[in-house]
C-alpha positions in Angstrom: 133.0 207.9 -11.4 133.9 209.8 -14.3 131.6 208.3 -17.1 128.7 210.0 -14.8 130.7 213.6 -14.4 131.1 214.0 -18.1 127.4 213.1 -18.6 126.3 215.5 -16.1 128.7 218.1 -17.5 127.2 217.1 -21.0 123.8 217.9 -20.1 125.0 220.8 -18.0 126.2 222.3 -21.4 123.4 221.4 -23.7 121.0 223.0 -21.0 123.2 226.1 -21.2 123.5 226.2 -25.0 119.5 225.6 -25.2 119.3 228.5 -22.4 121.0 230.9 -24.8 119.1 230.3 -28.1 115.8 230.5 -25.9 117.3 233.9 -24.9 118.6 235.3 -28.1 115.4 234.6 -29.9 113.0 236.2 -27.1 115.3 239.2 -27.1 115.3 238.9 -31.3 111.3 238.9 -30.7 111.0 241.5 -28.6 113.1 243.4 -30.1 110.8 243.1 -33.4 107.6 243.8 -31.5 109.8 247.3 -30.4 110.3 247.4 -33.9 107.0 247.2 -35.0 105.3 249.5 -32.5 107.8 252.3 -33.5 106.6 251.6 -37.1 103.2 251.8 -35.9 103.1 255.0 -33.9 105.0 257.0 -36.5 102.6 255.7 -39.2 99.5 256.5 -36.5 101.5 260.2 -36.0 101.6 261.0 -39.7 
């Protein structure tokens, strides 16, 4: 049946597009929390 194929490849995509938002923004976050720890050991250093 190819109504059900194109559903399931619908879904398949909009799982994978969620999948890589979820991942840019935790690698955005942790990325800012790197960010922020550099900031605070270099103000603790000084």
């Amino acid at each position: 049946n190819k109504t059900t194929t194109i559903k399931k490849q619908a879904r398949e995509s909009k799982f994978l597009k969620t999948l890589k938002v979820y991942l840019t923004h935790a690698a955005l976050n942790s990325f800012h929390i790197l960010l922020a720890l550099l900031c605070y050991v270099t103000l603790y250093n000084y």
